[in-house]
N, C-alpha and C positions, 0 to 999 in steps of 0.2 A: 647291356649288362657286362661286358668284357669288360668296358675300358672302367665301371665299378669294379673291376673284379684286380684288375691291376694296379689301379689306384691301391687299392685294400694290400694289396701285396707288396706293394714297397712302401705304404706306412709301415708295415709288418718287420721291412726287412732295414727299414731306414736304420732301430738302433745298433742293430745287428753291424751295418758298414759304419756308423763311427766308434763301436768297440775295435772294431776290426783296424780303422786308421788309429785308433789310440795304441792299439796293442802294436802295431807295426814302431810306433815311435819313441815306445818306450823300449824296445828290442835294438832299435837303431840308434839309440842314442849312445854312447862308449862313457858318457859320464854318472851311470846309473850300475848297478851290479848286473843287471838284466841282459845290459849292455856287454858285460864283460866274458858273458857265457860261452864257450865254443862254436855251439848251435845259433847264437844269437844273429847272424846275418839273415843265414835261409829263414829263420821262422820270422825276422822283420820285413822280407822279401815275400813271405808266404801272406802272412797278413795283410800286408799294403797290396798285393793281387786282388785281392778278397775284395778289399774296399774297394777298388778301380770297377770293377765287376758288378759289384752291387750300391753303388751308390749313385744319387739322381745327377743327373750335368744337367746346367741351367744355361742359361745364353749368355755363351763369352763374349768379352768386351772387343773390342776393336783393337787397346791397349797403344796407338800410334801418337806417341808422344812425340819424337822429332824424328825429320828426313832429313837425309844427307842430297845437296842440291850438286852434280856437276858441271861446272864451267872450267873452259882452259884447262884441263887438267886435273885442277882443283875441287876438292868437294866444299861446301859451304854447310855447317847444318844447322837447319832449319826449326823454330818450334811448329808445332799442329797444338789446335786447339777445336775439336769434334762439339757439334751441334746441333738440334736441331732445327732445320728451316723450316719446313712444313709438316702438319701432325694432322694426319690422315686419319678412320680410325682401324685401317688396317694395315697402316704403313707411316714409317718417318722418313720425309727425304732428308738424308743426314748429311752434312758439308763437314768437310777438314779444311778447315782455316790456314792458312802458311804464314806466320809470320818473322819477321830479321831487319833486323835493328843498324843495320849492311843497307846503305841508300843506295848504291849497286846492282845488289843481291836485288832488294826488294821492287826495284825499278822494272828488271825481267822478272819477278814472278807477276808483276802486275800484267804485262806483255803479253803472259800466257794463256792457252785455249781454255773456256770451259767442257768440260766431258760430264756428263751423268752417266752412269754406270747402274745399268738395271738390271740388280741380284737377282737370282732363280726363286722364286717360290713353288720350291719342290723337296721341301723337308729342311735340307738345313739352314739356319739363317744366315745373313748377308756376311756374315764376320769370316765365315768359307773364303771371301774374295780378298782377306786381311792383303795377304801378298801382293794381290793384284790394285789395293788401293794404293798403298806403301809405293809400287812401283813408279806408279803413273803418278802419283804427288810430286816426283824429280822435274816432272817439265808440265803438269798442268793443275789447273783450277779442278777440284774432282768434290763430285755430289756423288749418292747410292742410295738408293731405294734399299730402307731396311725395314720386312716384313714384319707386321706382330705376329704371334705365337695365337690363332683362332680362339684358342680355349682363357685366353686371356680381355677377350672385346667381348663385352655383355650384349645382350641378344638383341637389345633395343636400338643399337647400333644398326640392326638388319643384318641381312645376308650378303655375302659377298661373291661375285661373281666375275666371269673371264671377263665381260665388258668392264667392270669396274677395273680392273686391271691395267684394260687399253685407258682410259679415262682418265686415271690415274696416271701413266706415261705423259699424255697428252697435256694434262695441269702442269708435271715438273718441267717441259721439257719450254713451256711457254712462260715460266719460272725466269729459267735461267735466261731465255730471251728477254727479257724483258729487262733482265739484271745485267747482261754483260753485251747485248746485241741478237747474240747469237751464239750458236754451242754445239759439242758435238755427242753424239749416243754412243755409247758400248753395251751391247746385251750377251751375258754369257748363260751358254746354254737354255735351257727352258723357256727365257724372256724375249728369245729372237723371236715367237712367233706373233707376241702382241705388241713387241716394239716396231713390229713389222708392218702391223696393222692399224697401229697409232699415226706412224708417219705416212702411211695412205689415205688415209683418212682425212688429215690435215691437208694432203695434198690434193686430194678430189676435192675442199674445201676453198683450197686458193689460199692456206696461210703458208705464213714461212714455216720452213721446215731446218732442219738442222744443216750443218753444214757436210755432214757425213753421218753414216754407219759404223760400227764395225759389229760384225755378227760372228760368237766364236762358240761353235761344237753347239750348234742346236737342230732341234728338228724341225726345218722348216720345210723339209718332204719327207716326214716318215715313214715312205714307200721306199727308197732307198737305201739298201746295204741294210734292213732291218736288221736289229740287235732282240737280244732276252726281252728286254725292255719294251721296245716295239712289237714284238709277238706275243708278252703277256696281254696288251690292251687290246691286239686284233684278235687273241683265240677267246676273249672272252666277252660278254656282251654288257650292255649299261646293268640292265638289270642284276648282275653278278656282282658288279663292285659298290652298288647302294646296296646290295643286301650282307653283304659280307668283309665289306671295310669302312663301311660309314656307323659310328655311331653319338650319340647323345654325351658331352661334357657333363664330367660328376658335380655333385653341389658343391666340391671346397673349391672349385674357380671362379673368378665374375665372368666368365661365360658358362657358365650351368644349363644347360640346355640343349645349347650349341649344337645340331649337328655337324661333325669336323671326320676327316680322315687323322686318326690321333697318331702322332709321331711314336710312339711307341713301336705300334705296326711298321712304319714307313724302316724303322729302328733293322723290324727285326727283317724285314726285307731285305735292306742292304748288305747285312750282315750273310743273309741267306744265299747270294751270289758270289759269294766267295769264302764260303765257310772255314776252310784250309788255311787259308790265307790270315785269317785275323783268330787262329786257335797258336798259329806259329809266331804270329808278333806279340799275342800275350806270354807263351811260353817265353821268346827271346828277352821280354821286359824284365821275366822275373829271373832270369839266367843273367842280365846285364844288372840289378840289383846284387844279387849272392856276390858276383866279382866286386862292384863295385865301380861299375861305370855308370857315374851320374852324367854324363852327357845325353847317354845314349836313351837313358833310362825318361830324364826329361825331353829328350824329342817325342818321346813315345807317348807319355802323358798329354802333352802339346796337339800332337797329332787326333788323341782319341777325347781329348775336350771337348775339341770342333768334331770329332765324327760323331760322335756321343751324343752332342748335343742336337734335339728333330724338335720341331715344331709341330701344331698341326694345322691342317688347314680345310678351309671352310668345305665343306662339302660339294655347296653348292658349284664354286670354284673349280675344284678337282675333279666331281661329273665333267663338266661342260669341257675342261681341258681334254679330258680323256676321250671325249667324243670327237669335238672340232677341231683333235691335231692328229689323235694317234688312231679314230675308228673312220671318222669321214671325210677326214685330209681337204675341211671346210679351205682353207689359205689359197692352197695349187689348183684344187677343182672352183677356185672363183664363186663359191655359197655361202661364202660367210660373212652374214650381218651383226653389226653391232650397234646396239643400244647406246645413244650418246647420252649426256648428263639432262639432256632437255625433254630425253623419252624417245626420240627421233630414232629409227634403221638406219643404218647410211651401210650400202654394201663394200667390201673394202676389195682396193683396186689397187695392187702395187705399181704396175702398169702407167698409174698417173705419174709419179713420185719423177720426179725431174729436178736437176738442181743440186742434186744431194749427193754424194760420194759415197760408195759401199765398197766395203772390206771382208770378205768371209773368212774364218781361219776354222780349219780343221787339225784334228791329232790323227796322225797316220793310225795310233793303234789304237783309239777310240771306241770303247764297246756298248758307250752309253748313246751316241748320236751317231749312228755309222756315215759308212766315207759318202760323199757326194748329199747331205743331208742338209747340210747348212749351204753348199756352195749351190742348191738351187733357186735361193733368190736372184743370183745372176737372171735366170729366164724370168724369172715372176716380175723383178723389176724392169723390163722391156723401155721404156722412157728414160731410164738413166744412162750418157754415152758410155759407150766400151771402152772410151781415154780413161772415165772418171770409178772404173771398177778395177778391184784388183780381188787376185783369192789365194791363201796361204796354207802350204802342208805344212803342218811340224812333223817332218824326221823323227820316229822312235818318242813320238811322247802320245800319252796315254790321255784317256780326256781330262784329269785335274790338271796333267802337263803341262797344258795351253794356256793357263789361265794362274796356275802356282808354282812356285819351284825352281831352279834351274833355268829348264828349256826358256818357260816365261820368260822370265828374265832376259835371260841370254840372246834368244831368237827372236819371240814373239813380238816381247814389248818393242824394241828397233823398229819392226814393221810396223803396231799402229803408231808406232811419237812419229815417224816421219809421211805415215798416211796424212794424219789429222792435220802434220803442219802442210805439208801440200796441199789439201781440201780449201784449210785457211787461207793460204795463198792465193789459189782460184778466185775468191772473192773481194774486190774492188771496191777499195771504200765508197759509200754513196756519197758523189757530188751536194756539198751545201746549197739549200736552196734561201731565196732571199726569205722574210718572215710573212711576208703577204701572199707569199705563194707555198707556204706551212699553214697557213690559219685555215683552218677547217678542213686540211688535208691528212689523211694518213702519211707517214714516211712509206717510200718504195720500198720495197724490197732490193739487196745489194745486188747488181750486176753480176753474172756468173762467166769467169772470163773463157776463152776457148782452150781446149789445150790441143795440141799436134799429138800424132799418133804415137811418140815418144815418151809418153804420161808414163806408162806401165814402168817404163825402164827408168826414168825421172825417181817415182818412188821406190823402187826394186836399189836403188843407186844412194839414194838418201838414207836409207834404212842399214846398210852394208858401212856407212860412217860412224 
């Protein structure tokens, strides 16, 4: 009845916030008498609050029309052209195309690695990782899992769940094998724990697996440095959060029915950890309006697009996560089965995973995945050598830090563009074999070359260029 209750409330309040953006515009406009008023700043500044405050945000675009490529010095730029490859029906794997008209230019983008990049489904949509697509477009091929919105996939579609998630992982990442050889994964946040479990899985299977990891700010031992976040799901039990955060999709969506965790909630949660904090970046908006700093004023819009805008998600999904990471830490205690696409248990073993290169990166002040959380796949993956792992603090950055911003930028990304092309490197083209000795054969798998105990310092050194 809630999420009827809220629906009903911002129909109620919808005309309410486009009076409120008209009246802001006609106050701000200086070619109108309205305009010319004294008072007329603050009360175009008061209004346009109004609206920001009460109006719906819907799923921002990606909006990555060109990247600037560097070589030599020089930047090159590049068009994007965003797609769909694959249409799941609770996810798209989306590609950003690079194209340049530059026989050069397009010579080395052909050159370059593929990465998939598998967005968190844990409230906000994939377009949170705008930055971190934008970035990694400069040196590689880049795919992203981008979630639908639960209340949007009609019910006949079925339920969605953590196996389907691994599953899911599992189809794109034999996608991109298929398409370019071989490739490599980046999981931020939330998705470290079933990208983790996808490539174990594959690997107690005997398929290729990717050429590397990199895993940044998730929980993949949420026993570790617990946060708010990790203590609300341990002080509370399964039965607490189906009774009190899960409910039924109202009739105006084609998912009607739905039970989902509605983002509204997820909304006002996030909101609720830092309440201070986002009652003084609204005041400061509308203090940088009255002056007259539109830069400041559209970073600020920019910013609460994407924070504004929550999804929801499937319930079913959300139980199961909440128990198999954050209540009975199924990954680290070795009890976690999943349901593959044929029906089949397979227990998942990181232990197997060989061959593969893993990168962990944390934010020193990180409150969402505390410290030592993500860099426990080191133990769990046991199989993988200690040349071929590396684990990264970011300095002073906070968990979006890692992954947007600045630091990204500046720090982070360095260390994976020269992980991934080391990982690349490691592996040795497969020798041509004649055609009578291909005919009814699979292709091998590529040889994985050795490295000397110098690895760490190898990539620690590549990354510093």
């Amino acid at each position: 009845m809630l999420y009827q209750l809220y629906e009903a409330q911002r129909a109620l309040m919808e005309p309410f916030a486009e009076f409120a953006q008209a009246t802001a515009k006609l106050f701000a406009n200086p070619g109108n008498g309205f305009g010319q008023l004294p008072f007329a700043q603050r009360t175009a500044a008061t209004y346009d609050l109004m609206y920001r405050l009460g109006k719906d945000y819907e799923k921002p675009a990606f909006g990555i029309k060109t990247v600037n490529i560097p070589h030599d010095g020089t930047e090159t730029e590049i068009a994007i052209h965003e797609r769909v490859e694959i249409d799941k029906p609770f996810c798209e794997l989306r590609r950003f195309k690079r194209f340049s008209d530059d026989a050069a230019t397009l010579s080395r983008l052909k050159g370059q690695p593929a990465v998939l990049i598998v967005a968190p489904l844990s409230g906000h949509y994939a377009t949170l990782l705008r930055d971190t697509v934008r970035t990694m477009l400069q040196g590689h091929k880049v795919f992203i899992t981008d979630w639908k919105n639960a209340r949007l996939v009609p019910l006949d579609q079925g339920d969605f769940h953590l196996d389907d998630y691994v599953n899911y992982v599992q189809e794109f990442i034999r996608h991109l094998q298929k398409q370019y050889g071989n490739c490599h994964v980046m999981s931020v946040c939330q998705p470290t724990v079933p990208v983790l479990a996808a490539v174990s899985l594959m690997a107690s299977r005997g398929e290729q697996l990717p050429l590397s990891m990199t895993m940044m700010g998730g929980p993949i031992d949420a026993r570790k440095s617990p946060t708010s976040v990790n203590n609300l799901a341990t002080q509370r039990s399964h039965n607490w959060f189906e009774s009190n955060v899960i409910y039924r999709v109202p009739s105006n969506f084609p998912g009607s029915g739905r039970k989902v965790y509605p983002g509204f909630l997820q909304h006002t949660g996030f909101v609720a950890m830092n309440p201070d904090r986002h009652a003084k970046s609204h005041w400061d908006y509308f203090k940088d309006l009255v002056k007259g700093d539109g830069r400041s004023a559209e970073s600020h819009r920019q910013f609460y697009d994407e924070y504004n805008a929550v999804l929801d998600m499937d319930a079913a999904y959300y139980l199961e996560t909440i128990e198999t990471v954050f209540q009975k830490f199924k990954l680290v205690e070795g009890t976690w089965d999943v349901q593959s696409e044929n029906g089949k248990l397979e227990r998942v073993r990181p232990q197997d995973i060989k061959g593969c290169a893993l990168l962990t990166v944390e934010g020193e002040l990180d409150d969402i995945s505390g410290s030592g959380q993500t860099r426990a796949a080191h133990d769990l993956c046991s199989g993988i050598a200690k040349t071929s792992k590396l684990h990264y603090e970011v300095k002073g950055a906070g968990h979006y830090g890692i992954f947007s911003g600045r630091r990204w930028r500046d720090m982070v990304y360095p260390q994976v563009h020269a992980f991934i092309a080391e990982a690349a490197k490691s592996v040795s083209a497969p020798k041509k074999a004649s055609k009578s000795a291909l005919a009814g054969k699979k292709p091998a798998r590529p040889a994985i070359k050795k490295r000397g105990a110098s690895a760490p310092r190898r990539l620690a050194k590549a990354a510093a260029r």
